[in-house]
N, C-alpha and C positions, 0 to 999 in steps of 0.2 A: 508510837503505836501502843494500843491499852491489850492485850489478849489474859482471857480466864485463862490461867496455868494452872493455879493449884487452890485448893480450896483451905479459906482460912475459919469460917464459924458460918453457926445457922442459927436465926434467931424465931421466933414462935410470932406469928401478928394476926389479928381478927380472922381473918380468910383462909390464911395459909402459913407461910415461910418467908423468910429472908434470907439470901443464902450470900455469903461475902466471900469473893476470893480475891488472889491478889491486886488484881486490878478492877474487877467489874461484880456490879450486886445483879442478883438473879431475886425475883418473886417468884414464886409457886404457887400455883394453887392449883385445887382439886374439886373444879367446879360438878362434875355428876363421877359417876365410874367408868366414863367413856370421854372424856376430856377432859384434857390438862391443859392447863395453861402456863407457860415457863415466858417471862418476861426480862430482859438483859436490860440497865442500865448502868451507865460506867457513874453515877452522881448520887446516888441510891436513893434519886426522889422517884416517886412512881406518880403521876400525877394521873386520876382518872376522868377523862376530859374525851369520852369518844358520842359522834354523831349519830352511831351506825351502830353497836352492838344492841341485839333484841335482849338476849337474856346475861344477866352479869349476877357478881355475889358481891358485890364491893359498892361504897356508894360513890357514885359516880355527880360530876359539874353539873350533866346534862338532862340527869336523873327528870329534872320537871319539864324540861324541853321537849322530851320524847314521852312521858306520861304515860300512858295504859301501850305506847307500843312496846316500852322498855320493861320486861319481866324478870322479878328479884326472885331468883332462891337461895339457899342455906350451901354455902360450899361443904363439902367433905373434909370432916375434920381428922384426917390423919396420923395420926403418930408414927413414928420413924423408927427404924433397928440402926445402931452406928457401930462400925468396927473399924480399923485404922485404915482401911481401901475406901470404903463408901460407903452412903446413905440408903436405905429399905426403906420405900413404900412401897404399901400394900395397898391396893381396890379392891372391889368384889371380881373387878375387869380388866385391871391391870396391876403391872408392876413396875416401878420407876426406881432405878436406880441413878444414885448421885457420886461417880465417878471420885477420886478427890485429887487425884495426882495420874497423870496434864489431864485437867476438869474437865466431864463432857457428862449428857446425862444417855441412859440406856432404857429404855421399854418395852416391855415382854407382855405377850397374851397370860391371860386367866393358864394354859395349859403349858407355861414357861417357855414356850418360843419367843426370842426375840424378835422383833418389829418391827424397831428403829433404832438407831445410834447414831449420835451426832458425831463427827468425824476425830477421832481419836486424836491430839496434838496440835489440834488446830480448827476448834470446835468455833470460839465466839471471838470475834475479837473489833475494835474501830481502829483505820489507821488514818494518817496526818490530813487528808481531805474529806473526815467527816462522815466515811463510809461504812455503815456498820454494817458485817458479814456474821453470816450463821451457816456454817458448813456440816453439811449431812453424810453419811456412809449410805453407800448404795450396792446394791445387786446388781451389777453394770448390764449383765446378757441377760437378768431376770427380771429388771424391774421397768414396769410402763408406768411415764406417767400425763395423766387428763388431767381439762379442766380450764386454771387460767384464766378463765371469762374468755371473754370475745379475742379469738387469737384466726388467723389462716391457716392453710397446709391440714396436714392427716390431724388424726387425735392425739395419737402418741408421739411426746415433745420429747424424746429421750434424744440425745447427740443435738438439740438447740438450743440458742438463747434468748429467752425471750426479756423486752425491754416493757416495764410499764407505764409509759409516758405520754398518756392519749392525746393525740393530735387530730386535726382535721383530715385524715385522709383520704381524699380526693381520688375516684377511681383509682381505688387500690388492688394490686395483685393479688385474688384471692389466694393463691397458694404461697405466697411469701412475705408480703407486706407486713412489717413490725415495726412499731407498736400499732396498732388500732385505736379505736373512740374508747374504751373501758377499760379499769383500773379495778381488775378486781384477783389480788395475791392470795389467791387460794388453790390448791391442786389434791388431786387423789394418785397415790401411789399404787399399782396393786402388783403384785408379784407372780411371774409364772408357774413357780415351784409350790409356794405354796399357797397361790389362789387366794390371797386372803388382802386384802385392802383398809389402808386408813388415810385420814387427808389432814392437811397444814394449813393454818391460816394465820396469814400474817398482819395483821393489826396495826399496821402503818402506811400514811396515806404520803407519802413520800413518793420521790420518781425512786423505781427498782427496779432491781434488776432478779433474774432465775437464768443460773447455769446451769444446763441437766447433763451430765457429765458429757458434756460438751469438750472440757479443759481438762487436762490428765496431769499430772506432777506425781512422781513415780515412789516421791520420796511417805507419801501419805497413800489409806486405802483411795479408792473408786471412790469418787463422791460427786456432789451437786452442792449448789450454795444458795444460798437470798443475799443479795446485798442494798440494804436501802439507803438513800444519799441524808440522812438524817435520822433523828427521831429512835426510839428505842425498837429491839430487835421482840417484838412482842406477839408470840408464837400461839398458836392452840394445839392442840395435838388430838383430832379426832379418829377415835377409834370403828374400827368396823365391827366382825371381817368382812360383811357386804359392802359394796360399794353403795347400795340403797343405805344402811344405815349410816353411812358417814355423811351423803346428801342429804338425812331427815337431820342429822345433827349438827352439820353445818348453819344448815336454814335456822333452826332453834337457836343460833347464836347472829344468826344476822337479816332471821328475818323469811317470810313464809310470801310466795306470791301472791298478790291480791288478789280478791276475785272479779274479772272483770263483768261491765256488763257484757249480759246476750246479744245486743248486737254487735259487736266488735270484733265477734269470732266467724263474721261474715267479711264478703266480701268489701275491702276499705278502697276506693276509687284514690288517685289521685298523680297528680304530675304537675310540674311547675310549669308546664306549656302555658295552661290555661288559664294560669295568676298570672304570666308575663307578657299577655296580649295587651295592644295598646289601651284598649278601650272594653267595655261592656263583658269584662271576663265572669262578670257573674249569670250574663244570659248563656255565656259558653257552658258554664258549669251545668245549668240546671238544662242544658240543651245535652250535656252528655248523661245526665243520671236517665232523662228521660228516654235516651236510646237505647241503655242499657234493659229498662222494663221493656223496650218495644222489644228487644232481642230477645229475648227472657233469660236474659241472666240478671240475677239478684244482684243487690248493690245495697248496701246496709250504714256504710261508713262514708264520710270523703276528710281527707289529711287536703287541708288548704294551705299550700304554700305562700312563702315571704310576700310573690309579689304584692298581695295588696298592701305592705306598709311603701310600695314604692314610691317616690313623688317625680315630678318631672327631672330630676337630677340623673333620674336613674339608681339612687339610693335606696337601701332600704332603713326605714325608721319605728323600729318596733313599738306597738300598739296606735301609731296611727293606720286612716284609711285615708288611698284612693280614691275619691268620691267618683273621677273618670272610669275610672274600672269596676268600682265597686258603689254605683249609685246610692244607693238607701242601704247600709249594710243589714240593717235592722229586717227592712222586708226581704233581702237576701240568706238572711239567717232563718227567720220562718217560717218559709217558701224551700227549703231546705227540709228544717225541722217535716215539714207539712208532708213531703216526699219521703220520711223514713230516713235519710240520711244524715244526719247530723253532723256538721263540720266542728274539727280539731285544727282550730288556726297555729300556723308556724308563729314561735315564739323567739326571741333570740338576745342572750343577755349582754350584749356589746351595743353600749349607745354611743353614735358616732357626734364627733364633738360639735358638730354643724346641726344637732337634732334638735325637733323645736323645743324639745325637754329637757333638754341637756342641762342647763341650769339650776331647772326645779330639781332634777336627781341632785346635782350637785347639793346644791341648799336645803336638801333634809339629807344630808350626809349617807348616801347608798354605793358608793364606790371606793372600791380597793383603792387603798393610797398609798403613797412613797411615805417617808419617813416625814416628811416634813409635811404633811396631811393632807398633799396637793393630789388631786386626783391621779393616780396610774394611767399610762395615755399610753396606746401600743395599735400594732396596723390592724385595722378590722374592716369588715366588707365594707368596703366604696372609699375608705380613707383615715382616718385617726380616730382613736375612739377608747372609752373606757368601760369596764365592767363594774357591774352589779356585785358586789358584795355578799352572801349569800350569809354569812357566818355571821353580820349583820343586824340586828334589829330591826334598824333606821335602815338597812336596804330592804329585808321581806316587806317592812311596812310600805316603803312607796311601792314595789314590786305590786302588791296586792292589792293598793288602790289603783293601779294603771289598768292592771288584769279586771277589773271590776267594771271600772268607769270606760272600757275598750274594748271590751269581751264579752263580760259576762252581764251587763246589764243588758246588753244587745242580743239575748238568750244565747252565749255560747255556752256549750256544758262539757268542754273537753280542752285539753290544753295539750300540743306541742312542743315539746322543748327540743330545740334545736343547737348547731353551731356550740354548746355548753362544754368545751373539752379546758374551757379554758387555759388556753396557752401560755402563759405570763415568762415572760422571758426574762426580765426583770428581777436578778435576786434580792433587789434594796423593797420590790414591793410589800405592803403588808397588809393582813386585814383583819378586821376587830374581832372574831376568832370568838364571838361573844362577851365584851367588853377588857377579854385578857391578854389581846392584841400579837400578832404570829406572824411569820414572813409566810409570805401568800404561799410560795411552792414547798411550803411543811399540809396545808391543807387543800390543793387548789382541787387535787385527786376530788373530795369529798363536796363541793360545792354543785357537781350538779346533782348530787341526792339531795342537797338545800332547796335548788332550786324547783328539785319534784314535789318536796314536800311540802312547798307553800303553796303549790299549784293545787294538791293533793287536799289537803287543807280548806285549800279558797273555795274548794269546789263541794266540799262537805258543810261549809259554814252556808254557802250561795243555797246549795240546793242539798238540805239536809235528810233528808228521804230518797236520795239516787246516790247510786255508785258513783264513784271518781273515777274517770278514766281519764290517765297522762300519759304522755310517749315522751321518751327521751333518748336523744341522741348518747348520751356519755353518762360515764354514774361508775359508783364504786361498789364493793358489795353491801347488800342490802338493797340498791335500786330496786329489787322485786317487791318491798315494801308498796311502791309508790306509783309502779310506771310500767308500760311494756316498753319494749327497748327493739330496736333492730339494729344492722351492724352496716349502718351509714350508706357512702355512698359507691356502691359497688360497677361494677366496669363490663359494660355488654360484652360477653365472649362467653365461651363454653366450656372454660373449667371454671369460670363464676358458678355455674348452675352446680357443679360438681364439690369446690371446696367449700362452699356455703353452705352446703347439707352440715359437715363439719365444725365449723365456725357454729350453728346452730346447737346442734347436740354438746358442742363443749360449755356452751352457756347456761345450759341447761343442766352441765352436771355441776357449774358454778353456781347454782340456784337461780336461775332466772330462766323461768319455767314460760312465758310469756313473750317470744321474742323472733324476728323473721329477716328477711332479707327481700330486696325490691325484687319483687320477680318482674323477669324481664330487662334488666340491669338499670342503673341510673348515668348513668357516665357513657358516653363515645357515641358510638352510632345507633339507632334503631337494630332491635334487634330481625336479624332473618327467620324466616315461617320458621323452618322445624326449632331451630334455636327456641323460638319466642311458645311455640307449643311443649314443647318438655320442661321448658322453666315453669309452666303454670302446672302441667301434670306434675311436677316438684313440689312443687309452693303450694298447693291445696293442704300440707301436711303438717305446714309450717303453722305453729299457734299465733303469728300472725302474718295475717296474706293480704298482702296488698301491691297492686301493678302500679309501680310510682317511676319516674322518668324523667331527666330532664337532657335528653338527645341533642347531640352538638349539630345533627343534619336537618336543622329546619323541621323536623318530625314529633307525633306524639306516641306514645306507646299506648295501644288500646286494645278492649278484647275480641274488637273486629276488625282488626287492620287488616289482615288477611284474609276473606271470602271462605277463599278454598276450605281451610281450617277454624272455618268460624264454630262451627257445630262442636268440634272435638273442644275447643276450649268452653263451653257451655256446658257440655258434657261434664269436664273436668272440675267445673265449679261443683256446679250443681252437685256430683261426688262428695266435694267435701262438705255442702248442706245435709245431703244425707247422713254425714257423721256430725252433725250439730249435739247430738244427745250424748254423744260418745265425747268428744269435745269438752262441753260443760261437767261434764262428771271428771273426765281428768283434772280441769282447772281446780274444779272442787277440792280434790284429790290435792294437790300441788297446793293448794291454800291453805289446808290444813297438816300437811306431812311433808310438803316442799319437794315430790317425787316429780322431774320433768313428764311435759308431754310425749315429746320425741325422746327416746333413748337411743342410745349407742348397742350394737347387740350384747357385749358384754356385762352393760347392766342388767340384762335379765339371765344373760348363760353364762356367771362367774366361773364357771366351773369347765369352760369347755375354750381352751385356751387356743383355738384355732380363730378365731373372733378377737381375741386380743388388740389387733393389727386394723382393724375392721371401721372404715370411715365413714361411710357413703350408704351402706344398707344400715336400714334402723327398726328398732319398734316404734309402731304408735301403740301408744301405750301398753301393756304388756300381751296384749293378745293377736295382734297385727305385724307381720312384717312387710318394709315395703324394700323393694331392691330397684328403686326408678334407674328410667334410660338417660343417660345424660354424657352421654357420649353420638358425636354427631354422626349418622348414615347406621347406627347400630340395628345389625339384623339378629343376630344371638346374644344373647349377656347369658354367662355364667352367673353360678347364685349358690353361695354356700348357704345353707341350713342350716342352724346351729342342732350340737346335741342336747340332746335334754327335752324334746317335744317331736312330736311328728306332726304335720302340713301338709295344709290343705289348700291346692292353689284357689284363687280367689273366683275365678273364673269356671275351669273346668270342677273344681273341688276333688281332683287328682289326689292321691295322698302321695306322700314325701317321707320319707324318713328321713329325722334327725343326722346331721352330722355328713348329711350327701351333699354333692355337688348339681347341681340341675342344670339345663342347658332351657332357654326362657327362646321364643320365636320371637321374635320385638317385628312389629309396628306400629304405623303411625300414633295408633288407638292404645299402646300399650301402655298399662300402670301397672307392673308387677307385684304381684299381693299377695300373702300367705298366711291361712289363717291357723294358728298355734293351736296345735291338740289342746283342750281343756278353756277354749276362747268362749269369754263375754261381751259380744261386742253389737251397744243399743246402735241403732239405727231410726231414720223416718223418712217418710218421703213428702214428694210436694210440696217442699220447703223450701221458698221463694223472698220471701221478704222475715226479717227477722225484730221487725216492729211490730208488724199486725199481723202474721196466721200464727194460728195456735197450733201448737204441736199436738194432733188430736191422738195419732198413732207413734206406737213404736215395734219396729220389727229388729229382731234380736238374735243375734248367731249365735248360737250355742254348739261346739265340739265338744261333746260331755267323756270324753276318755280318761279324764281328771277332775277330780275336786276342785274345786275353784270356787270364789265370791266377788262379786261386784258389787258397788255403791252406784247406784242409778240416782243420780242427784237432778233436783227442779226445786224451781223458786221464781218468783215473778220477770226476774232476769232483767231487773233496773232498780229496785228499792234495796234498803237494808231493814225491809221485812224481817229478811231473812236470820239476823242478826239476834230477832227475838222469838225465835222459833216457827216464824211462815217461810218451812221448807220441807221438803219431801225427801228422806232418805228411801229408796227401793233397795233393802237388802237382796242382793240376787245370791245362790246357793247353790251351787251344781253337785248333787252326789253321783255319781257315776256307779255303772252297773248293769247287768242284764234286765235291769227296774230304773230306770232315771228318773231321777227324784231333784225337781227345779220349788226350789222356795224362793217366795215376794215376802219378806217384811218388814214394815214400814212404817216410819218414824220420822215425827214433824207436823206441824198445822197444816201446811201448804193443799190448797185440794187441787188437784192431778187436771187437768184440762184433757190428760188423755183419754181416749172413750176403748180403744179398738189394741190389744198387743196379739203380736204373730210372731211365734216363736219356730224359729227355722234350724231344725235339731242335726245338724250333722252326721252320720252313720251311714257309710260306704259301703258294709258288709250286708244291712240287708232294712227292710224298712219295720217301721211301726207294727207293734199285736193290736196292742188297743190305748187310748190315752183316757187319765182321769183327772179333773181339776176336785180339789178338797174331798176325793174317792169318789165321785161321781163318774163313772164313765161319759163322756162328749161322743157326739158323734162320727162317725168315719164319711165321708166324701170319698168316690172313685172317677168323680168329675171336678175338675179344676174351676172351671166357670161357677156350679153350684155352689160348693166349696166356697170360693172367691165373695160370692154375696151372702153368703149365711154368716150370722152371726156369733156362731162359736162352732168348733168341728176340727178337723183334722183330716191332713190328706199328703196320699206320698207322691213327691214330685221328685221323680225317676230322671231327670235333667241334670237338679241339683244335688242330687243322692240325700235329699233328708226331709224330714217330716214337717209337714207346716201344719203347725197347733194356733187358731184364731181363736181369741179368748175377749169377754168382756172385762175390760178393767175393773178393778173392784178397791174401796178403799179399803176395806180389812185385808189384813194378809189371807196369803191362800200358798198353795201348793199344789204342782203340776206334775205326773207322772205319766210318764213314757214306757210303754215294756217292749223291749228287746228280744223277749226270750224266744228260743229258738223255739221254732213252731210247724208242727208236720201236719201241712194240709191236707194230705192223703189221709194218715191216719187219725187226724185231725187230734 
């Protein structure tokens, strides 16, 4: 066994440090004043060779492979204080001390509290199988910790352990199933005591493992560990104390969510029923989008599963088609296009040895191989089979003429990845690693973010003026670069509906802001009416919604399978088309700062430690709370409120104070909704198809009791216009007061399609004096109807307790005031 004891010398290098102790060299560096990076190697090569990091200070292998995604800055050049205990650094943000005797390092806030400590006597060390361990000191009854990527069960992983070894998991137990489809070693700490949060990232794509003081030894403090089956122990240390800025800082190291296009944040059809019919599955499809318009509910996407590479074997063989099922794919794809849906064909990187390609892959060398260059052959769907190479050259190259010559020349503009967890069991396999050759399960973690990014890529080369949109089953961190993600294939029952809310939000605080689960479940039986109605009342929340299914009982899963309940799931769509504008500005939001869609309540109430514990109620985005039903026959649901705001329910617009407990009437109809003192939140209506009507209106909640700001974000919502300034930032501004004072200003090319905004001013205590757009007083309405067809005015609607101000859009900024002030009719 190799363990850091004691510290023997420090040497000065380009970026940072070298740090030698008895056994094991440490790297240092001090890439901003809010991340550190501490690197362990027992060989004191540092070799910089990663697929995944966005911003680095060192030049890195892959430095031209990743090109304009990979961002170089200037590390912080540090000097050190040494006295015979330890090493001083200083930041503007922190402080790192470097232990020397038994070696561990120490990190303290700007205001000298400590923060972290690696576990005192038994901090780094590898023993005789290879396993290298990094053991942390913890606050055992104080400290929660989130994150993980895609994991089941509550949020906070404290007393678990969690395995990072993505498999196919096949209807998995949402509340306990480990590991899952994603590999991404990242977590947020944050402390009861002292309310203040920072997160770890571990920079190895090995299988690992996270003890969160799970395992006790009595002889050492409280602690947790990382153990990876390989590769060096290469750490980040990102500082907060928000847990927002540890998620904007994480992202800035691996990566910001794309923007996807506007249709995709509608409703996405799909189920493998309808690929696995014998014959003419493509008149099923275009027979179901077209019932969806007769129903009126919207349908904007469809996810086309495996079966069309089936052939009469019953096999599936990727990028072939079914001619039986899928006649002409070409006029099934533009007949598709033609109806506003555009198909995302399932993709899948296991070609089974019987494939009629199998050869040609082999013969321009695209496959993981044994030592002896013979292809890697291991069990995959229908029978033997090898994979795709990712790390490869000579694999993306054929990969991308397949996708071309089978996809995309037949106008497909979306890609699928699937089945990509890559399993290799094999530890002789290995793969060209980009011609410096690796045993495949040191990088296998990292090859479905390969496999995103030649999708991602293919898709920008093909069609160079549209967005890329990819889905991928599996990925490590950074996938948000390239893909929205869901979390595979989840299992009909009813705490699916419940721990997936979870499963979501933790992914979301792993950066991957883009991401959903099958509403309606994939796995077991069709689900039952109220089941199959709350999962969608769920899932409209989800940044991505989509009813997918593949039912063991002869069944499909659809939005009219049930009658009775047809309307309420219409209803609930519909709902979240109304927040399409609210929607598109968080992504925005999340593409530039990497803040999730859905939050956890804690990401917004750091401070209010009764939310700590808290799975299942969440924000959408920071002005929304939702506390869905998801529990079955539920007549009451309790519903904490966090402190820190007062709420306003959605419905009656009842206010709430912060920090109470509510008791919520639940039926059938119910979406529990709460809107945050000081809320921004765009809305529209009549939003049915997400290809052709133009968002002409937006109607806007405003609870002005707080200062607040929004980014009201538009843009063509399919090109990269946008990229060169054809887009529309709506600066929103709320001053709050006996005078409410709402500011537009606006910034970008972009011209606004919208004609009509109505702004819906919250104020329970008493209504509107007078309203003024740029000090013009508007007119007052004391008729709803007239009101309703005039073209600008203002009227108090005693229902909803607030003022609706209807304004003409205007391209220069402008400013809208509202007076409060109390006002004596009598004495006028």
């Amino acid at each position: 066994m190799k363990k850091a004891e004691q510290f023997k010398k420090i040497i000065k290098i380009d970026e940072g440090y070298i740090i030698e102790t008895n056994s094991i060299y440490f790297k240092l560096v001090f890439l901003t004043n809010n991340i550190c990076r501490i690197r362990a190697s027992i060989n004191n090569k540092f070799p910089e060779e990663s697929y995944i990091l966005n911003k680095t200070a060192w030049e890195d292998r892959f430095d031209d492979f990743l090109g304009e995604e990979r961002k170089k800055i200037k590390p912080l050049n540090l000097e050190y204080k040494e006295d015979k205990n330890k090493l001083l650094f200083i930041s503007k943000n922190l402080k790192l001390e470097v232990i020397k005797n038994p070696f561990h390092f120490k990190i303290y806030d700007h205001e000298n509290n400590l923060i972290y400590s690696d576990l005192k006597g038994k901090a780094y060390f590898l023993n005789e199988k290879n396993q290298f361990y990094h053991y942390s000191k913890i606050d055992e009854y104080n400290d929660y910790f989130y994150g993980f990527g895609e994991q089941t069960g509550t949020l906070n992983k404290k007393y678990e352990k969690i395995n990072l070894n993505p498999k196919d998991a096949y209807m998995y137990d949402a509340e306990k199933t480990n590991p899952m489809y994603k590999h991404i070693p990242f977590y947020l700490k944050l402390n009861r005591r002292s309310k203040k949060a920072f997160g770890i990232f571990y920079n190895n794509t090995y299988e690992s493992e996270f003890n969160l003081a799970q395992e006790r030894n009595n002889y050492y403090d409280r602690y947790s560990y990382f153990m990876a089956e390989g590769g060096d122990i290469d750490w980040f240390f990102i500082n907060g104390p928000k847990i927002k800025d540890v998620v904007k800082r994480y992202t800035d190291l691996t990566g910001k969510t794309t923007l996807p296009p506007l249709s995709t944040l509608g409703y996405i059809g799909s189920t493998m029923y309808y690929a696995e019919l014998e014959e003419n599955c493509d008149d099923a499809i275009l027979t179901f989008i077209d019932k969806n318009k007769k129903e009126g509910i919207p349908i904007d996407f469809f996810h086309l599963s495996s079966g069309y590479t089936v052939r009469n074997n019953g096999k599936r063989y990727v990028y072939t088609w079914n001619k039986k099922r899928f006649k002409k794919p070409e006029n099934f794809i533009e007949e598709m296009n033609d109806k506003g849906t555009p198909i995302s064909p399932n993709v899948k990187p296991g070609i089974l040895k019987d494939h009629p390609h199998y050869d040609n892959y082999e013969a321009n060398n695209a496959f993981i191989k044994m030592k002896d260059g013979s292809p890697y052959v291991d069990y995959w769907w229908g029978g033997l089979g090898s994979f795709i190479d990712f790390s490869s050259k000579s694999g993306r190259k054929i990969w991308k003429q397949k996708m071309n010559e089978n996809l995309l020349e037949y106008g497909i503009k979306s890609i699928w990845n699937d089945n990509c967890e890559f399993e290799i069991s094999d530890e002789n396999a290995i793969c060209d690693f980009d011609g410096k050759k690796i045993k495949a399960k040191a990088i296998k973690s990292v090859l479905p973010n390969l496999m995103a990014k030649v999708a991602y890529d293919n898709l920008k080369e093909k069609y160079p003026n549209r967005r890329p949109f990819v889905v991928n089953r599996s990925g490590f961190s950074g996938i948000q670069q390239y893909a929205s993600t869901w979390a595979g294939d989840n299992y009909t029952e009813w705490k699916t509906i419940k721990y997936n809310i979870a499963t979501v939000l933790g992914m979301g605080l792993s950066g991957v802001a883009n991401n959903g689960c099958d509403i309606g479940g994939f796995g077991g039986p069709h689900p039952e009416k109220e089941l199959f109605l709350r999962w969608v009342q769920n899932g409209i929340f989800m940044p991505r919604f989509s009813i997918h299914s593949s039912n063991n009982d002869n069944t499909v899963t659809e939005p009219w399978m049930y009658p009775s309940i047809k309307e309420y799931i219409k209803k609930a769509i519909l709902l979240r088309y109304s927040f399409i504008p609210y929607f598109y500005s968080l992504f925005y939001n999340a593409s530039k700062i990497g803040e999730p869609i859905l939050r956890p309540l804690f990401y917004e109430f750091q401070n209010d430690i009764n939310v700590y514990d808290e799975s299942f109620n969440f924000m959408f985005g920071s002005s929304l709370l939702v506390a869905n039903i998801y529990e079955k026959d539920q007549k009451i649901k309790e519903i904490y409120l966090p402190e820190g705001a007062d709420w306003y329910d959605w419905n009656s617009r009842k206010k709430h104070k912060g920090g109470t407990l509510v008791k919520y009437n639940v039926d059938i109809d119910s979406i529990p909704m709460f809107i945050k003192s000081g809320a921004i939140i765009p809305r529209t209506k009549d939003l049915k198809d997400l290809h052709n009507d133009e968002i002409s209106s937006y109607e806007i909640i405003i609870q002005p009791d707080n200062k607040n700001n929004f980014i009201l974000y538009e843009d063509d919502g399919v090109s990269n216009d946008n990229e060169n300034g054809f887009f529309l930032k709506n600066y929103i501004s709320v001053i709050p007061g006996d005078c409410v004072e709402i500011n537009f200003n606006k910034e970008g090319k972009y011209v606004s399609k919208v004609k009509e905004i109505v702004l819906d001013i919250i104020n329970t205590e008493r209504g509107a004096y007078w309203v003024t757009v740029n000090d013009n007083q508007i007119k007052q309405f004391l008729d709803y109807d007239k009101w309703n067809k005039s073209e600008e005015g203002w009227y108090y609607n005693a229902e909803s307790k607030s003022t609706l101000v209807k304004l003409k859009n205007r391209v220069e900024d402008f400013k809208v005031k509202i007076s409060f002030e109390p006002f004596d009719l009598i004495g006028m």
